[in-house]
C-alpha positions as CSV (number, residue, x, y, z in Angstrom):
1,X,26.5,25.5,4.5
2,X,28.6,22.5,5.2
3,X,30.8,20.4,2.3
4,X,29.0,17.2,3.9
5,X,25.2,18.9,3.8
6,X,22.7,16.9,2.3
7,X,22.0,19.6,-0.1
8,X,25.3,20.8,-0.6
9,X,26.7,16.9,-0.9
10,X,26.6,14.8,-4.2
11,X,22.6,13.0,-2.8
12,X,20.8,15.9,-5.2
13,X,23.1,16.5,-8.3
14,X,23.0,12.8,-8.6
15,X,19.2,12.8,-8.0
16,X,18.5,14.9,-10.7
17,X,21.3,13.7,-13.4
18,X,19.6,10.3,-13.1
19,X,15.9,11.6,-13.5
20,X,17.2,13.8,-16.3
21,X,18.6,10.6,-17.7
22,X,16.0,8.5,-17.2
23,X,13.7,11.1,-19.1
24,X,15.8,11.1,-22.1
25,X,16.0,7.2,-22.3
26,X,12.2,7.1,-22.1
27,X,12.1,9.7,-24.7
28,X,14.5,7.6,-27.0
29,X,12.4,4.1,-26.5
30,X,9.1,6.2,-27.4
31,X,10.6,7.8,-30.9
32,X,11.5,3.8,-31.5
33,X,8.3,2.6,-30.9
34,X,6.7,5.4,-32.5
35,X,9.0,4.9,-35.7
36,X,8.2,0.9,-35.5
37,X,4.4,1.9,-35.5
38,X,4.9,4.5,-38.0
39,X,6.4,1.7,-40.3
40,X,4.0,-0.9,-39.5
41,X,0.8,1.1,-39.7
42,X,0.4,-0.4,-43.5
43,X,-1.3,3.2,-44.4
44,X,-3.7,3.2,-42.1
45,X,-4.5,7.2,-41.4
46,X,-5.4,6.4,-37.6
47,X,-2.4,4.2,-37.0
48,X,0.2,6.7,-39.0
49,X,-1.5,9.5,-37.1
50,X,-1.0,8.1,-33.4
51,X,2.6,7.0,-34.4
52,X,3.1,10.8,-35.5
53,X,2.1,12.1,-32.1
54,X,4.2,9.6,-30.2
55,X,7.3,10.6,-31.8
56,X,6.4,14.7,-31.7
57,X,5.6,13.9,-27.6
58,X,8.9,12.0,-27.3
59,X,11.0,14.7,-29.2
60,X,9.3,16.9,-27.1
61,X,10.0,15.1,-23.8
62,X,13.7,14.9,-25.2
63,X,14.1,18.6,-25.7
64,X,12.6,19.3,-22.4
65,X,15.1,16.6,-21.0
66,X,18.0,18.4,-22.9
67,X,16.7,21.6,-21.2
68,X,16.3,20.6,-17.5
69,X,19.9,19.3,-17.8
70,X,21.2,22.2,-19.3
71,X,19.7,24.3,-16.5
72,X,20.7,21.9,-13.7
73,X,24.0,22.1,-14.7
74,X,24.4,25.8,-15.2
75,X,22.5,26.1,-11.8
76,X,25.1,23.6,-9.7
77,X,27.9,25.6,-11.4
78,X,26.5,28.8,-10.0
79,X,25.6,27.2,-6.7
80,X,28.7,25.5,-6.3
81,X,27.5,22.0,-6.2
């Protein structure tokens, strides 16, 4: 495959590095705003609840962010890119 390919070229690696990093931003602003709830839900059960989901689904999103970049990386070092 040509050095100047669209796949082989920097288009894709970039692509995903900046999906991978907009994941784990995301995933960041949601264990904030789950924190902020979590502080401001005055002991409501409901409120503390929903706040404990958002920040288990945004460390989840983050360790599946950390993953997809690990694997992206160790797959563009095998494929050369």
């Amino acid at each position: 495959m040509a050095k100047n390919g669209f796949l082989s070229g920097q288009i894709i690696p970039f692509a995903i590095s900046l999906l991978i990093f907009l994941v784990v931003l995301l995933s960041l602003i949601f264990t904030i705003v789950g924190g902020i709830m979590y502080m401001t839900s005055g002991g409501n059960k409901e409120g503390a609840a929903k706040a404990k989901n958002t920040i288990t689904y945004a460390l989840v999103g983050l360790a599946v962010g950390l993953g997809a970049f690990l694997i992206s990386k160790i797959l563009f070092t095998f494929l050369g890119m």
